[in-house]
C-alpha positions as CSV (number, residue, x, y, z in Angstrom):
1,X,141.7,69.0,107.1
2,X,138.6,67.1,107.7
3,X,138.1,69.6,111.0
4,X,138.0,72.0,108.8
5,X,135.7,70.3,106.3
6,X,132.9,69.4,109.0
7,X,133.1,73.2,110.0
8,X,132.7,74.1,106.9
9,X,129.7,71.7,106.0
10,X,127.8,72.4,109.6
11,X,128.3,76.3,108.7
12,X,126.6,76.1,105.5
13,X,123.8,73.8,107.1
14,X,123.5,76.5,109.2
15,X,122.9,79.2,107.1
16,X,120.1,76.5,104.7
17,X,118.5,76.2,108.3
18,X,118.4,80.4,109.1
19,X,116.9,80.7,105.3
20,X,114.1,78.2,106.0
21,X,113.4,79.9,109.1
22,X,113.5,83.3,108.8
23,X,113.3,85.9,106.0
24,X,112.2,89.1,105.0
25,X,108.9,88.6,103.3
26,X,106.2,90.8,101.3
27,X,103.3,92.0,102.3
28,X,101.2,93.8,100.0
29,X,102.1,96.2,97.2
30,X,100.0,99.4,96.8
31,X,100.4,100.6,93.5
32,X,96.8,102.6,92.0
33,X,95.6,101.2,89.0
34,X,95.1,104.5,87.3
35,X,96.3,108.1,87.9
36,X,94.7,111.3,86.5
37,X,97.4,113.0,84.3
38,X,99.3,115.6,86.0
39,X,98.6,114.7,89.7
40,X,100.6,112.9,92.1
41,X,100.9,109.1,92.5
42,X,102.0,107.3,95.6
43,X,103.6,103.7,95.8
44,X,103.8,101.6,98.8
45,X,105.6,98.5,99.4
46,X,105.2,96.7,103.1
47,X,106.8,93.8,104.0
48,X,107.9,91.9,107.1
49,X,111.6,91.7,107.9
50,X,111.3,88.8,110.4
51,X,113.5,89.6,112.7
52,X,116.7,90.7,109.8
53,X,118.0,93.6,109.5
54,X,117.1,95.7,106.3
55,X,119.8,96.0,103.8
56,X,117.8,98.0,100.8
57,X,114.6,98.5,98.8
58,X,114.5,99.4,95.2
59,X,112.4,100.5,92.6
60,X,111.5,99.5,88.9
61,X,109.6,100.6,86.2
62,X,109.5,98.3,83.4
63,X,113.2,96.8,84.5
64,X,114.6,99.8,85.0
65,X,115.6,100.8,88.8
66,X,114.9,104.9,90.0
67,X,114.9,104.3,93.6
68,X,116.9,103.3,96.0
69,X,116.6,103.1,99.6
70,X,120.0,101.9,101.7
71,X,119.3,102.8,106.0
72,X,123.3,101.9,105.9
73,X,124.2,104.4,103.9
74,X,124.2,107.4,106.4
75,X,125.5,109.9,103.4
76,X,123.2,109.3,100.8
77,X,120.2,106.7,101.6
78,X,118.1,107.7,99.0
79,X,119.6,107.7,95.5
80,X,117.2,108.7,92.4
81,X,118.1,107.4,88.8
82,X,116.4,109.6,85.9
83,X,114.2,107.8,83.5
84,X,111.1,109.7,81.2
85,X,107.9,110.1,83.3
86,X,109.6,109.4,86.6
87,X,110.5,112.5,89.2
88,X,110.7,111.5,91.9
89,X,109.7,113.6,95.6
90,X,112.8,112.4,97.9
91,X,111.0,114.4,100.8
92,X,108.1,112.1,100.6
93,X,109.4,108.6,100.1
94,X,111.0,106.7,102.6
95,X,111.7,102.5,102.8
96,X,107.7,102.2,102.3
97,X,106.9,104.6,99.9
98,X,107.7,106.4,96.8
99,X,106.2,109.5,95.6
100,X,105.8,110.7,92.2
101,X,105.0,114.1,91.4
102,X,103.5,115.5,87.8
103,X,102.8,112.2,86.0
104,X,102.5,112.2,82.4
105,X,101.8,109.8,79.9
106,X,105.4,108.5,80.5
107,X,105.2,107.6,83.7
108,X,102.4,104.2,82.5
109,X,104.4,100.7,83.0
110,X,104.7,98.3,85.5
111,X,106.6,98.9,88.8
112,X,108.4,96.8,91.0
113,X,109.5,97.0,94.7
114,X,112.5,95.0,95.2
115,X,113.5,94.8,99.2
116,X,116.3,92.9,100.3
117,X,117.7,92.0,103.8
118,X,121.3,92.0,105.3
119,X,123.9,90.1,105.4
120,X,124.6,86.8,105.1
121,X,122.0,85.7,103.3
122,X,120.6,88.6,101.4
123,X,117.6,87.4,101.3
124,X,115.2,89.1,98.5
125,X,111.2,89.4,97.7
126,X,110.3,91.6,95.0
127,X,106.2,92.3,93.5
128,X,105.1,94.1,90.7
129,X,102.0,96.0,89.4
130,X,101.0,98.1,86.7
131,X,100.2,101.5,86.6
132,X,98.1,103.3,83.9
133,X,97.9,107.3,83.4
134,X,94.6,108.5,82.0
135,X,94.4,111.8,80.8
136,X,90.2,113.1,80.1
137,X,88.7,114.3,77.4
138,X,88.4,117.9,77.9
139,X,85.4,118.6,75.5
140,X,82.5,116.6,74.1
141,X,82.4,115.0,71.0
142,X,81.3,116.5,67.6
143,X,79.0,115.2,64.7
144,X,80.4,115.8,61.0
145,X,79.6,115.3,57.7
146,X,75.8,116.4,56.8
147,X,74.2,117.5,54.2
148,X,71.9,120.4,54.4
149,X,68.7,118.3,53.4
150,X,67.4,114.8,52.8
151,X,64.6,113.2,51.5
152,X,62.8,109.5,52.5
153,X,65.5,107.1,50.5
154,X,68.2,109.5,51.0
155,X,71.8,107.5,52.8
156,X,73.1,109.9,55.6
157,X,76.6,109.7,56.2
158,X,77.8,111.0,59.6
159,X,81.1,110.9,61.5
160,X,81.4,111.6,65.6
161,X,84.7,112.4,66.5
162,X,85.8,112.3,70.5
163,X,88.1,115.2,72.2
164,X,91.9,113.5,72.4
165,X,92.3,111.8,75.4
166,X,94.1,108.7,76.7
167,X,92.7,106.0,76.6
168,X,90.7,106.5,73.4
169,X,87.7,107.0,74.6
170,X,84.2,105.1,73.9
171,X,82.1,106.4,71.2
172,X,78.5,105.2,71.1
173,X,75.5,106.3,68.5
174,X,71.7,106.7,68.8
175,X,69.3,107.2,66.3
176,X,65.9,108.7,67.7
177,X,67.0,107.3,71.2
178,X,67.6,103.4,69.9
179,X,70.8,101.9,69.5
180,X,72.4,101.4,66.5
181,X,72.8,98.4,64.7
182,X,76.4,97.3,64.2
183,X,76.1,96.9,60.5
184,X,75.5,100.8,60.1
185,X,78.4,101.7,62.0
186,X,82.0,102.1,60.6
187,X,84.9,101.7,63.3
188,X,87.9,104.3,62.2
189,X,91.5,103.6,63.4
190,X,92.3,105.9,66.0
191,X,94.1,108.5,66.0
192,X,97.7,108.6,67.8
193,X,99.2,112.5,68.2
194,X,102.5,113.1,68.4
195,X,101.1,114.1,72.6
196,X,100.7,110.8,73.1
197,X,96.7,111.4,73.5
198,X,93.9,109.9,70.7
199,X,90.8,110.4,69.3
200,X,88.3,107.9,68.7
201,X,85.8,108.4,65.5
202,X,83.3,106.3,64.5
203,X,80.9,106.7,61.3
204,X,77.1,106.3,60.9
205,X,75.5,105.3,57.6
206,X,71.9,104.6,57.2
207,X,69.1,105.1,54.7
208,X,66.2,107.4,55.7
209,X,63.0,105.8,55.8
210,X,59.8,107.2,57.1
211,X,60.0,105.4,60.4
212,X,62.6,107.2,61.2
213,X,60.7,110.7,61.5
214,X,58.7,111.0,64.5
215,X,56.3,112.9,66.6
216,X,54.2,116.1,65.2
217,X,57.2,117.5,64.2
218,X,58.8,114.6,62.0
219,X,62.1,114.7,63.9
220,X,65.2,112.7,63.2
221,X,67.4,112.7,66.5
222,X,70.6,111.3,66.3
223,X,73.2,111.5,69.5
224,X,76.9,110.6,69.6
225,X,78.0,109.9,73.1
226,X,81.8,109.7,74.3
227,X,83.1,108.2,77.4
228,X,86.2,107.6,79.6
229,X,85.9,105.8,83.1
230,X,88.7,106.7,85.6
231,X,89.0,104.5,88.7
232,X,92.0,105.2,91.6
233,X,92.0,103.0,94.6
234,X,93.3,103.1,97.7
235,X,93.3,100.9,101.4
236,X,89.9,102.5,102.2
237,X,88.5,104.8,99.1
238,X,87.6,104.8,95.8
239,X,87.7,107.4,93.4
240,X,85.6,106.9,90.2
241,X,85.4,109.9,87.5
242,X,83.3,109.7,84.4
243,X,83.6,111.4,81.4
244,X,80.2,111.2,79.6
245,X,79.0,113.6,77.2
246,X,76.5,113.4,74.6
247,X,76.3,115.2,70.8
248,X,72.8,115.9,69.2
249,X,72.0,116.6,65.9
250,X,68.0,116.9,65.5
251,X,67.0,117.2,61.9
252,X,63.1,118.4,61.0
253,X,61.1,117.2,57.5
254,X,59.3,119.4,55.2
255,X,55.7,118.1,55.0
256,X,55.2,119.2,51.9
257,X,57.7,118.2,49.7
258,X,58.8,114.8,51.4
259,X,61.9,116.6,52.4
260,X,62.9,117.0,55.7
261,X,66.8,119.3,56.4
262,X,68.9,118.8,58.9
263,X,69.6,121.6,61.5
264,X,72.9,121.2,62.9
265,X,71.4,121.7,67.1
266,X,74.7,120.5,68.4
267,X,74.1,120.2,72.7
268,X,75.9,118.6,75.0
269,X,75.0,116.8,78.3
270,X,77.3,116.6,80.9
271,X,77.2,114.0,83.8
């Protein structure tokens, strides 16, 4: 009995002492930030084995495991589990990598790469990251809510409204090529569709005075711009797209009666 208690003691000393020496251990996990709606996304997860034998990684989005990779498992080493916004392209994933084809708005969350090493000690790392999908506005914004004339003392009341997108995108006003004050701007909710997408608007109230009209021509300009910011990285590259367009409305006084109307010159920029 006490043979077998000292073999018993020295094996499990012996497996405390493997576990403090070796182990499989993570390297870096490659997961982009943000991902353009619709295109592909690629996962990586390296780690170092030190010197034990690879028993399985896995895959998680928000808890939830799609992907597993067993090398043991000569039948069936790669096993996909169905969640919304995950499918999942078996030819290009391996025990590194996990490909994801077709992203939609689903597919945002935070991912985890779960690897494990084999027997005895199953020994197990696991990292996580989040992962955004950003779908662009595909238009520019648009300027509501004129009148069809004003005079000096008048309030103009004017509403821009973004193209839906995801996130909301930034909505900024200028009047005559200024910004505007905070206090003349009115901050909507935004809007939420059923798509998953949204629409920013925000509101513009002022009272005309006759600083406002300038040049020869006595010209109010006012400009709505929207914009998005999409950033992917990857081990060596960057890939930045903007989204920034611009709304004008340019509205010309009559001299002669103090009043001035507004014509609704709607242009966009594009950058």
């Amino acid at each position: 009995m006490e043979e077998n208690a000292l073999n018993l003691q020295t094996f499990i000393v012996m497996l405390l002492f493997a576990g403090q020496c070796s182990g499989v251990r993570m390297v870096e996990l490659l997961i982009p930030d943000q991902v353009l709606l619709g295109e592909r996304a690629v996962l990586q997860c390296l780690y170092d084995l030190e010197g034990e034998e690879l028993y399985s990684v896995k895959w998680y989005k928000q808890g939830q495991e799609f992907f597993r990779y067993i090398p043991g498992d000569r039948e069936q080493k790669i096993v996909t589990f169905s969640l919304p916004g995950i499918f999942v392209e078996k030819m290009n994933s391996n025990a590194n990598r996990v490909t994801l084809r077709n992203v939609n708005l689903g597919s945002t969350g935070r991912y985890r790469c779960e690897v494990s090493a084999e027997a005895p000690l199953f020994n197990t790392v696991s990292q996580s990251k989040r992962m955004q999908i950003v779908a662009m506005p595909r238009a520019g914004p648009r300027i509501s809510g004129g009148r069809g004339g004003y005079s000096v003392g008048d309030l103009v009341h004017l509403n821009c409204t973004s193209d839906k997108s995801h996130p909301a995108a930034n909505l900024t006003w200028k009047i005559n090529n200024q910004p505007v004050n905070g206090h003349l701007l009115h901050h909507y909710p935004v809007i939420k569709h059923e798509s998953g997408l949204e629409t920013s608007i925000l509101g513009l109230e002022f009272k005309v005075f006759q600083d406002h009209l300038i040049g020869d021509s006595m010209e109010l300009d006012l400009k709505c711009t929207s914009s998005l910011t999409f950033t992917a990285s990857s081990q060596n590259t960057e890939l930045r797209r903007q989204h920034l367009e611009t709304a004008r409305l340019v509205s010309s006084a009559l001299r002669n009666t103090g009043v001035f109307l507004l014509l609704p010159i709607i242009l966009f920029f594009y950058f």
